[in-house]
N, C-alpha and C positions, 0 to 999 in steps of 0.2 A: 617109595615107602618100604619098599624089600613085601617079602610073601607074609611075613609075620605079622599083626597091627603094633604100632609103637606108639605107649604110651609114655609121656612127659610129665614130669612131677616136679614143680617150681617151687621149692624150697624143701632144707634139711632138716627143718624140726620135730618136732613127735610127730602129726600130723603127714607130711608128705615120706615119712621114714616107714611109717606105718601103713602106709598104701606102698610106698615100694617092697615092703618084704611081707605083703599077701600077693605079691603076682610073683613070688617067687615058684620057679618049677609051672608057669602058665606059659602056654604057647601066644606071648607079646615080647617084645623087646620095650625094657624103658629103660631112660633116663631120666636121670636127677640131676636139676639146674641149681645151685644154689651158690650166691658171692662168694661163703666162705670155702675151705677144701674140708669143714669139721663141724658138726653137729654142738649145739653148746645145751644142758639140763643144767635149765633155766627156774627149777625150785631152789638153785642149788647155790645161785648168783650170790646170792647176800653171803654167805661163806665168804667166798672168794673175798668181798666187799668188806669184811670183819677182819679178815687174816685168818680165819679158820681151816681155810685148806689152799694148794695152788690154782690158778689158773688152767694149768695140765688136767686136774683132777676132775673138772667140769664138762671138757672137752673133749671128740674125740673125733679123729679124721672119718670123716664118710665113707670114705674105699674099705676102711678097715673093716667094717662091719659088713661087707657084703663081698669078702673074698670066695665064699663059697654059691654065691649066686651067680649064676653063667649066664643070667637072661639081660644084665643090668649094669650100664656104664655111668660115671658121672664125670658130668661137666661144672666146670669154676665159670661162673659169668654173671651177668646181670640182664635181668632180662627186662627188656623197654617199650616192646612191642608188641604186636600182636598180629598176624597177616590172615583175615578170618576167613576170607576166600580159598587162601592158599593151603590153610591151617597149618601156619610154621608159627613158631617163637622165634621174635629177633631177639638179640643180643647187643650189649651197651658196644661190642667190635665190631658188628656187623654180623657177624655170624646169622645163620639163621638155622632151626631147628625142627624139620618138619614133625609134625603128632597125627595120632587117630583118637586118640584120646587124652585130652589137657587135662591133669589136676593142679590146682592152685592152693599152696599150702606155704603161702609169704608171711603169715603173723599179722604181727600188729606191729607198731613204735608207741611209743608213750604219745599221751595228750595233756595240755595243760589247762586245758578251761578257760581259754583267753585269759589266764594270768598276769598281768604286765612282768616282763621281766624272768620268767619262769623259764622259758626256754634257750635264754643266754646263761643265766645266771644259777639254774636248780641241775644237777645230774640224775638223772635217770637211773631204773636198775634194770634192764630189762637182756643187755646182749654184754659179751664177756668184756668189752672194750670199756663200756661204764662200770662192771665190778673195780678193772684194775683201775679205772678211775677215782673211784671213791677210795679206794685203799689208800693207793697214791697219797689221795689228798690230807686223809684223815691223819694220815702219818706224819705229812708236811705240817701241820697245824701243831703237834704236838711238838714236835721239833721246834718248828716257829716259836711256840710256848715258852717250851726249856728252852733256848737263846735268850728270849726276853719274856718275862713272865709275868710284867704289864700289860702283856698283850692281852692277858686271859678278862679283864677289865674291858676291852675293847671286844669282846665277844669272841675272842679266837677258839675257843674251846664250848661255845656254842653250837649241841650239830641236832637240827630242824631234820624229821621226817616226816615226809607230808602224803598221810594218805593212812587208815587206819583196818587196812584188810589184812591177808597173811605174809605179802612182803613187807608192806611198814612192821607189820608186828613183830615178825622174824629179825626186821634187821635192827628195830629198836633194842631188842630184848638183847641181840649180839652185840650192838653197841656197848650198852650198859655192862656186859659181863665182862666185855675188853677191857674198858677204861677199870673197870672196879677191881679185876683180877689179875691180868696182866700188864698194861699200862705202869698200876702202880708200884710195881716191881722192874718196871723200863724205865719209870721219870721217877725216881726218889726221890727228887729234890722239889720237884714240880707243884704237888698239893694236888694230884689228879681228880681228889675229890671235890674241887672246883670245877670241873665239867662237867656238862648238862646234856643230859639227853632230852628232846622236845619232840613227841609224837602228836600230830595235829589230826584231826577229824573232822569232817565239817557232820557226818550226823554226830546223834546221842549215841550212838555204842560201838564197840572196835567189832572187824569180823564181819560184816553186817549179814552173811548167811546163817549165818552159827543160830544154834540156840541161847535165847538169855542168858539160859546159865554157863555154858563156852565164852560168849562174851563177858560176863562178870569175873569169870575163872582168868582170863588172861589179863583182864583190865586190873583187876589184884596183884595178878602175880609181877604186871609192870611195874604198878605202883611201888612194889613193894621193893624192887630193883633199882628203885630210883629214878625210873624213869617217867620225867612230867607228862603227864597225858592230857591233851586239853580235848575237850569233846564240844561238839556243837560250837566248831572255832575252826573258819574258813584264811586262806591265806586272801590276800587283797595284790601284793605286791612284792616281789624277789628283789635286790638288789646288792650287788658285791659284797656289801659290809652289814644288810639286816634284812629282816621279812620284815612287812607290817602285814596284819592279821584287821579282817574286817572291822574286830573292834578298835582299830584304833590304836592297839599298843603295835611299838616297835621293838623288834629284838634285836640285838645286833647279834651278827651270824657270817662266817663267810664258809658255811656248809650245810645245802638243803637237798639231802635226796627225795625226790620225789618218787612215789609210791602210791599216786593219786589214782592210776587209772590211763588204759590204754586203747588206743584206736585202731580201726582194721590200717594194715598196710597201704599208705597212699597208689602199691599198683592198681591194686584193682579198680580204682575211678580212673587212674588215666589209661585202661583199657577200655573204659567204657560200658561196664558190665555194672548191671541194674543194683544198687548200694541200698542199704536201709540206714538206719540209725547208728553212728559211730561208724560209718561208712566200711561195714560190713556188705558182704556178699549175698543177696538173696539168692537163695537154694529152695527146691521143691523138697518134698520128704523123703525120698531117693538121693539128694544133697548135687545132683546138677543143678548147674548154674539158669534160670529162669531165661530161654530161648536161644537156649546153646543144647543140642542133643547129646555133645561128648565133651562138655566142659564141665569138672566139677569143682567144689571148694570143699576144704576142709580146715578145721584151727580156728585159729581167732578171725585169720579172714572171712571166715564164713558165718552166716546166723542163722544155723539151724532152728529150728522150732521142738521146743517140749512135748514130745508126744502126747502128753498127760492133760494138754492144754492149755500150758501156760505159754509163756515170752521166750523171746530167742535165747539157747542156753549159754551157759556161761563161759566166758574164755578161759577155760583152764584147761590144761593137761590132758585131762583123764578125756574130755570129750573127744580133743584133738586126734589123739591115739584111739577110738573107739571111731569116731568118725571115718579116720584115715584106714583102718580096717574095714569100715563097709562098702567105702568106695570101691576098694579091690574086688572083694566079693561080689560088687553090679556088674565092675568090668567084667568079671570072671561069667556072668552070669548071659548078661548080652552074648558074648563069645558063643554062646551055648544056645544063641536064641532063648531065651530064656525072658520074662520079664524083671523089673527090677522090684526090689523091695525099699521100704519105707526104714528110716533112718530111726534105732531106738534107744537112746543115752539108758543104760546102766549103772546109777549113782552107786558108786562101793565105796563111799566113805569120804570126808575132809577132814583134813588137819591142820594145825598150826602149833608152830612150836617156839617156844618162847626164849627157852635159852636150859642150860642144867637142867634136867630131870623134872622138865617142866613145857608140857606142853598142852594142847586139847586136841580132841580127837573126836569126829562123828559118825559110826558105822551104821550099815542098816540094821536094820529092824532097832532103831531107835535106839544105840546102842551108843552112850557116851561116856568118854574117859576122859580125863585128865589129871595132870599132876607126872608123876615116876610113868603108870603103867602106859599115858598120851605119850610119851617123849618115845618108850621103846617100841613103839607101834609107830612112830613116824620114822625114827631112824630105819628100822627094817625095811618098811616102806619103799621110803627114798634110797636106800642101798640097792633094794633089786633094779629098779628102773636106771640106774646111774649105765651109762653106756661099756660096754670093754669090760674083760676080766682084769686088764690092770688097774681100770679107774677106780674102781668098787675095793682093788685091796690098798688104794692107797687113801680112798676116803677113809676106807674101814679103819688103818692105821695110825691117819691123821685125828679120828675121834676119838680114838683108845690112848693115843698119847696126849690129846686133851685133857680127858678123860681121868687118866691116874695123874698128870705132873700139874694141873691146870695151868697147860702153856698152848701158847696157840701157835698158829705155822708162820706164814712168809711176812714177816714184820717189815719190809724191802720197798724201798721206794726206786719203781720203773724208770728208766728214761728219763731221766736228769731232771724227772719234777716236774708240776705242773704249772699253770701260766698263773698262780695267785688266788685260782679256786674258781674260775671259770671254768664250765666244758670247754673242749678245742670242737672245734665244726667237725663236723662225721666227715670219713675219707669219701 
């Protein structure tokens, strides 16, 4: 193990990023395991997914961000096992990784609610492979259109978003702004205003945290974009060419991104560690892992509990990165013989933002915006968190030439196209 404890951090998202740089300048050695070699902010997907910015812009290599940490190497792999005796992490090569202390900070993948057909047929928005997916597609479809614009009769310019929280809403509301402002100045000949945007929900209101009136403000502000919003209207069935929807009706469609909702990371069931509901990680209020002394979770794999008394918090961001910072602080803290402390979510605010100078916004002390002054308080927002000084000047860039030309970014269809509007299988 060398003289130092080494501590091991399975995955690069906000959550284990953020337990790697509080043990910065700590007398431990960690590593960070993560498949890709780049950290992806994942508010930031549906851009990507719109054409609003690149792919580059989302992303940023994991090394780069800890050049000036000396305690902290990262490894590219996949990690499959678990040696609890040994306490090493295997690796999908063999490799093996000895720890004194494991955090688990894997995510989630999407879920589709036993959907028939959903998980071949709907893409997902959750990792940067699905943004350039849907872009891809969304672009092909239009094309398809202009070459033959029969097609658009046949549903082709049909695009289902299924799932009415702040990614459906974000990427409905980008939808609409594309096709309505850009697009129609790409297809002149097309009639863009035959395209439909379809935001599906299976409750009565979008957002479903928000306040009423957040939820009314955005459900306005879609409508008002043109974008159909069916509320209290569950999908039934996906396939190549339409959804049917419990009622009954069929839409023909060959684009549904799904925005339904996400499940903890299938590792942590095939480690064998104690799961709750959505096959999340049970954590004590300290956020180790429940009969593991130096195993913890953080992110969406984990389910912490509401101090406050309510249910396990919610998978987003902000807990991630607040979690993934206490965990350090335990570490740090043990080190010291020290006991540990209880785990305390600091709610500073939700947002969601719609599209143009139009967003909602919820701060503390009860404090709610929307319209113009929600959209500048989300952009700000999302700009500090964006990884890299170059990421941040080229989003910045990217929304300012929005902004004044109303033109948007990489209009570019990847890789010679996709298979017809299927997902391809994950590598």
């Amino acid at each position: 193990m060398g003289v130092r404890p080494h501590v091991v951090v399975v995955g690069g998202g906000f959550g284990g990023l953020a337990v790697a740089r509080g043990l910065d300048k700590q007398p431990v050695e960690v590593t960070v395991i993560d498949r890709q070699n780049f950290t992806t902010f994942q508010p930031l997907l549906y851009q990507v997914a719109t054409s609003g910015l690149n792919a580059a812009d989302v992303a940023h290599p994991i090394r780069g961000l800890f050049h000036r940490q000396r305690n902290l190497r990262v490894q590219r792999g996949e990690v499959t096992a678990i040696d609890w005796d040994r306490r090493a992490v295997r690796l999908a090569d063999e490799r093996e990784v000895p720890f004194d202390h494991l955090v688990l900070a894997v995510g989630a993948v999407a879920t589709y609610f036993g959907v028939p057909g959903a998980d071949e047929h709907a893409t997902p928005l959750y990792t940067l492979d699905d943004a350039v997916q849907v872009r891809n597609h969304v672009l092909e479809r239009f094309e398809a259109a202009d070459a033959d614009p029969g097609l658009v009769d046949e549903g082709e310019l049909n695009f289902v978003v299924v799932g009415g929280g702040p990614t459906g809403v974000e990427t409905a509301g980008a939808l609409a702004e594309l096709f309505s402002v850009v697009f129609r100045r790409d297809y002149p000949t097309l009639g863009v205003g035959r395209a439909r945007v379809v935001l599906v929900e299976a409750q009565d209101a979008l957002l479903g945290p928000f306040h009423p009136s957040s939820q009314q403000a955005a459900l306005d502000t879609l409508r008002a974009r043109q974008v159909e919003v069916r509320l209290d209207e569950m999908v039934a069935e996906v396939t190549p060419d339409h959804v049917r929807f419990a009622s009954g009706e069929e839409l023909p469609t060959r684009t549904v991104i799904w925005a339904a909702g996400v499940r903890a990371h299938p590792l942590a069931a095939a480690l064998g560690l104690p799961t709750a509901r959505g096959g999340r990680v049970e954590v004590g209020d300290d956020l180790r892992v429940a009969g593991h002394d130096r195993v913890w979770a953080v992110g969406d794999v984990a389910a912490p509990r509401d101090h406050r008394g309510g249910g396990p918090l919610p998978q987003l961001a902000p807990v991630a990165m607040q979690s993934g910072g206490h965990v350090a602080r335990q570490i740090r803290r043990l080190l010291e013989g020290r006991p540990t402390q209880p785990f305390r979510f600091h709610d500073r605010g939700t947002m969601a933002t719609i599209g143009r100078r139009s967003a909602v916004a919820e701060l503390p002390g009860r404090v709610r915006l929307s319209g113009t002054p929600a959209w500048f308080a989300w952009l700000g927002l999302h700009l500090l968190y964006v990884a890299g000084l170059r990421n941040r000047l080229s989003v910045l860039l990217n929304w300012f030439w929005a902004y004044v030309t109303w033109d948007r970014g990489p209009r570019i269809i990847f890789g010679g196209g996709s298979d017809g509007g299927e997902r391809p299988a994950p590598p």
